[in-house]
C-alpha positions as MATLAB code, in Angstrom:
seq = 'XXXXXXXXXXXXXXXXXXXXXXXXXXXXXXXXXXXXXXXXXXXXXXXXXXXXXXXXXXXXXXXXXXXXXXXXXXXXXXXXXXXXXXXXXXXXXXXXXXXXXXXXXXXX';
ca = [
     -20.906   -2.339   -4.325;
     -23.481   -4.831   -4.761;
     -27.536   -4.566   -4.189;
     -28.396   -5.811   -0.777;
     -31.888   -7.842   -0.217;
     -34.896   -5.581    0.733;
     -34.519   -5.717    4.975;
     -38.874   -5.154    4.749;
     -39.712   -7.691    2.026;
     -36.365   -9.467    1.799;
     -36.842   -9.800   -2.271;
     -33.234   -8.815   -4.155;
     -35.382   -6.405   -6.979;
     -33.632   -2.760   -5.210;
     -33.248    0.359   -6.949;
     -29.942    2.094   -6.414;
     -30.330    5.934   -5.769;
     -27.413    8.076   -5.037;
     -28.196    8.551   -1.698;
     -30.209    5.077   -0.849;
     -31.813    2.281   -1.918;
     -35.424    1.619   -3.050;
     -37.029   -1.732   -3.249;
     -39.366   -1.918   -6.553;
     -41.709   -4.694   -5.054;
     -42.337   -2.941   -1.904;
     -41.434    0.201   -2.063;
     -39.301    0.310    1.074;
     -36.724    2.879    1.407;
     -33.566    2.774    2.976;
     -30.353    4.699    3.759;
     -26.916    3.681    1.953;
     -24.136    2.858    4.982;
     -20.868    2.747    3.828;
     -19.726   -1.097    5.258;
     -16.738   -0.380    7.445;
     -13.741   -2.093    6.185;
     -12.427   -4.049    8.645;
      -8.387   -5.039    8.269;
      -8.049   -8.283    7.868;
      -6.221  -10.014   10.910;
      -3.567  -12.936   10.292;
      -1.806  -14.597   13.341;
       0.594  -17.405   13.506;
       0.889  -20.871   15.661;
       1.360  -18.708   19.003;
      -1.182  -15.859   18.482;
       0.872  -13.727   17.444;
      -0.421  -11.152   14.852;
       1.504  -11.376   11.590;
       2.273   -8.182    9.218;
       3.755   -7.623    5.874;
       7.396   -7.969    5.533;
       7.777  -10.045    8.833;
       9.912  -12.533    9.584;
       8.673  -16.208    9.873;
      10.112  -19.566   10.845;
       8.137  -23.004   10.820;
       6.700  -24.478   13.468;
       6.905  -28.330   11.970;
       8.463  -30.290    9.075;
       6.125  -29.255    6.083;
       6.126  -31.969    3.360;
       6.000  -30.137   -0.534;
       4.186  -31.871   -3.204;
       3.920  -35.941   -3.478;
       6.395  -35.954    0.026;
       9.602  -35.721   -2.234;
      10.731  -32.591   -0.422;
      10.200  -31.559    3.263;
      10.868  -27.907    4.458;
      12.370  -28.478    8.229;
      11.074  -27.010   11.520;
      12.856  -24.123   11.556;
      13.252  -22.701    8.357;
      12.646  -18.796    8.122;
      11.074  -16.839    5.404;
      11.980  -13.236    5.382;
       9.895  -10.554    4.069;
       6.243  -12.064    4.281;
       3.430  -11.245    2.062;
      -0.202  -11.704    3.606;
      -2.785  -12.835    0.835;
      -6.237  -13.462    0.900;
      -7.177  -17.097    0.486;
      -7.002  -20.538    2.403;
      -2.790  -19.554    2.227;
      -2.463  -16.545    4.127;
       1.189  -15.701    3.552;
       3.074  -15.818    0.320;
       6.998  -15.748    0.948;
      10.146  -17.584   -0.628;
      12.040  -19.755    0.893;
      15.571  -20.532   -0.101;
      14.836  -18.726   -3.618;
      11.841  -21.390   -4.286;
       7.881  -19.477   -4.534;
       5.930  -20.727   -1.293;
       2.095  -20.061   -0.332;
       2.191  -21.009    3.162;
      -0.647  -21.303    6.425;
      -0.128  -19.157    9.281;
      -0.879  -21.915   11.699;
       2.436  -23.657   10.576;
       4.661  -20.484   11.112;
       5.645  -18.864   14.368;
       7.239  -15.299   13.910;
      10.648  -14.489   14.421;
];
């Protein structure tokens, strides 16, 4: 868990008690609150919400690397992973590693 800013005096110089945190400049007190963990949502081209192990099929031809290669409209990965990151699903598609965007997927 990381020190928050002092909410009173806004300085980052907090004491960390077991039970809440203490600002050293100020002298401010406050309560620890566990930060709800909120599950991270994922949804394809249609709105649909995405989980692991779905089944996903492209929305548009997806050109790999320097344009060599194009992955068609249409082509499924089974058994999705969802990853953090600016590629939210990692997958393989015909045998071949893929990080792909959930915008360019629709699920099947």
């Amino acid at each position: 868990m990381t020190k928050p800013a002092c909410p009173a005096c806004t300085l980052d110089d907090v004491i960390d008690l077991p039970d809440h945190w203490e600002c050293a400049t100020c002298g401010h007190e406050w309560p620890k609150e566990a930060a709800p963990e909120t599950a991270r949502v994922v949804k394809d081209a249609h709105g649909n919400v995405l989980a692991e192990g779905d089944t996903v099929a492209l929305v548009k031809d997806l050109k790999l690397g320097s344009g060599a290669q194009v992955l068609k409209a249409g082509t499924k990965a089974k058994n999705i992973r969802l990853v953090d990151g600016d590629h939210e699903i990692s997958c393989k598609i015909e045998g071949t590693p893929m990080a792909l965007k959930a915008c360019f997927v629709k699920k099947a």
